[in-house]
N, C-alpha and C positions, 0 to 999 in steps of 0.2 A: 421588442427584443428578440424575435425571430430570424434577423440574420445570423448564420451558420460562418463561422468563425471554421474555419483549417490553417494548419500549420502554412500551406501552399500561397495565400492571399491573407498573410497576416498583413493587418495594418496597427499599431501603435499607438494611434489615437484611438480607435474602434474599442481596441481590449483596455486602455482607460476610462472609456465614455462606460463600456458594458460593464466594469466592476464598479465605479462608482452605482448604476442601475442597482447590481446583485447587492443589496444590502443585509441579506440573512441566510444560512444554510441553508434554508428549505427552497429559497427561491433559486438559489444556484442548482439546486440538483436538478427542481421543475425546467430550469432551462434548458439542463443539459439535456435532457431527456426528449423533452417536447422538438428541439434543434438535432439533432445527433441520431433521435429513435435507436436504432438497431446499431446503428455504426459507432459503439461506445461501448465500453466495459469499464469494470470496476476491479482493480488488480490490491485483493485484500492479502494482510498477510497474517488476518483474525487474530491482533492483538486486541486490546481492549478499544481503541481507537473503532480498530475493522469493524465490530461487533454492532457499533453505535452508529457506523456508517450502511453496513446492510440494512441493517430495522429501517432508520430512513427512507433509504432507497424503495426499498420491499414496498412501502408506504407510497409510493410516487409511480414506481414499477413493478411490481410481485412476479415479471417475468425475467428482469434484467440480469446480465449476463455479469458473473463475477468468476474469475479466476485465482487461483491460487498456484501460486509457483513450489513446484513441489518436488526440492531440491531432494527428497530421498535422507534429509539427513536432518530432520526436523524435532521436536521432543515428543513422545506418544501422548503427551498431554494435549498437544498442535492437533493432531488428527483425531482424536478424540473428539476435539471442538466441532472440528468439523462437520464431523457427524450428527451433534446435537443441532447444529445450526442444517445440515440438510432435512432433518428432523420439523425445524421450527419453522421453515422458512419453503416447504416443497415445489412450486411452482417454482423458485429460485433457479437459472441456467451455471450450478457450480461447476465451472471443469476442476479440474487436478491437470496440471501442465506442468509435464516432465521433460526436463533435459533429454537433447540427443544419442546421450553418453551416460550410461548409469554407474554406479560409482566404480564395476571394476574396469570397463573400458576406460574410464578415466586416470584409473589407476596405472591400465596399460601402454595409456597415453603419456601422462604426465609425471609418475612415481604417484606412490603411497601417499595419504594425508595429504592432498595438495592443501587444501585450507589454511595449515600448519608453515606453508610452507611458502606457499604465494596465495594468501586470501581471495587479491583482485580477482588472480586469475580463475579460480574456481567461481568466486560469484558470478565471473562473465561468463563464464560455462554453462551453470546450474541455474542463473535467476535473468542476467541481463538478456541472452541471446532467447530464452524461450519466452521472455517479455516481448522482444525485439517483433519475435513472428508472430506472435499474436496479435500488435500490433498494425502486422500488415495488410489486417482484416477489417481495421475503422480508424475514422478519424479522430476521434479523440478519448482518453482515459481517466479515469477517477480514481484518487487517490488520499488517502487519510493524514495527508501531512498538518501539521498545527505546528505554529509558529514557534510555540514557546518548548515544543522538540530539543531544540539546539540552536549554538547561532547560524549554521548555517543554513536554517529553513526560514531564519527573521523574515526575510523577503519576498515571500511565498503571497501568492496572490488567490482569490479565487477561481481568476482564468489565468492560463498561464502559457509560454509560448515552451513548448520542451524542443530544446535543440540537440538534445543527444537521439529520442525516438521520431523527431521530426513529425510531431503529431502535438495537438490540444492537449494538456494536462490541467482537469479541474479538480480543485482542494476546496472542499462546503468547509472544512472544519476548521480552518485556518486561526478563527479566533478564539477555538473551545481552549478552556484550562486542563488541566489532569483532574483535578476538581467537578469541574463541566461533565469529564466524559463519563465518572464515577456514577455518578448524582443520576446523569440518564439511564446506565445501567441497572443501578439501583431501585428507582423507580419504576422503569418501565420488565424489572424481572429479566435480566436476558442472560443468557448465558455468557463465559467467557472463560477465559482460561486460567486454571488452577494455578499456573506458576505465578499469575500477578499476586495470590496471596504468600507464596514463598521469597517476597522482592526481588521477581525478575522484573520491572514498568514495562521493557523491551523484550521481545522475545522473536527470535531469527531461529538460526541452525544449532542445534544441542553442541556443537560443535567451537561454535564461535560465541558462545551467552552464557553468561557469568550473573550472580546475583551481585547486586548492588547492596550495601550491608550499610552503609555511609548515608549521609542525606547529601544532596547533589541537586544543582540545577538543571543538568543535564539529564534527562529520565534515559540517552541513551548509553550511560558509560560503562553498563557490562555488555556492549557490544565491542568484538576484537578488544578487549580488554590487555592493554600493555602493550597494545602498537600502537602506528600512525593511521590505522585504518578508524573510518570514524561513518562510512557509510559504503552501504555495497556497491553500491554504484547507479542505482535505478533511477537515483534523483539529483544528477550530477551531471554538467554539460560535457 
């Protein structure tokens, strides 16, 4: 399982043959690592998910490169974390990858509160284009999606073809529960973020993230809470 898989010579049956192989989280991240080396990153956004994804990795790689998109408008609890996890984790390559545009150039760009006002367009400002360019830098990305997210991650694979970054996007966690991600956290003592004991499950921009009060199968419905917005767009063709 050593063939190096890119966006560029994807083949269809290859990324069937290889997930059927990848039968367990750990062995998907071993691969991506051992195949990818340096040309891969991990794009957390240190929910509770992220947390349980670092430690693994840390465990596979203790150098690997993990970014965090850091739209400047995050909760102090977010960055907080952060810190404890550069703490826990030192050898860890964390950037902080900021937008082009800080919020008042943006401001003087597009008016006041864009979030408020056209969601898309500011996530593709603040999260999608600085994902975009980091991207430019390897072939393929790690990300904490799990199935039972929402319906629209059902389909989510271990390997995956991403046609919006035209690049690899691997998900080890695709089959964890909310349950699952708890229980490792718990066990293994890790840090995480304070709002998931306030019922935020999901946590983005202070801006855009609501607690969830209701029980819900959706863990992300205080995201863009009371629009048609239902993801930022990172994981969308």
């Amino acid at each position: 399982m050593d063939n190096k898989l890119t966006y560029d010579d994807w083949d269809d049956e290859f990324q069937k043959k290889l997930n059927n192989q990848l039968n367990d989280f750990m062995s998907v991240i071993k691969w991506a690592y051992q195949v990818y080396n340096d040309k891969i990153l991990y794009s957390c956004s240190f929910g509770a998910e992220g947390i349980v994804l670092i430690d693994l990795i840390a465990k596979v790689n203790p150098k690997a490169t993990v970014i965090f998109l850091d739209t400047d408008l995050h909760f102090k609890e977010t960055y907080s974390l952060i810190e404890k996890v550069k703490q826990k984790y030192p050898k860890l390559q964390i950037k902080m990858v900021k937008p082009s545009l800080n919020l008042d150039q943006q401001a003087d760009e597009y008016g006041d509160h864009l979030w408020e006002r056209n969601p898309n367009l500011c996530c593709h400002t603040r999260k999608i284009k600085p994902l975009e360019d980091e991207l430019a830098h390897v072939d393929a990305w790690i990300s904490g999606l799990r199935r039972d997210q929402s319906i629209s991650r059902r389909n989510t694979e271990y390997i995956n073809k991403d046609n919006k970054f035209k690049r690899v996007k691997i998900c080890p966690l695709i089959h964890w529960t909310w349950d699952d991600v708890w229980k490792y956290i718990e066990l293994n003592n890790l840090p995480y973020n304070e709002l998931h004991d306030q019922n935020y499950p999901s946590i983005g921009c202070d801006k855009c993230t609501l607690q969830v009060l209701t029980d819900t199968a959706d863990s992300r419905s205080g995201r863009w809470s009371n629009t048609e917005k239902t993801e930022c767009g990172l994981h969308q063709a």
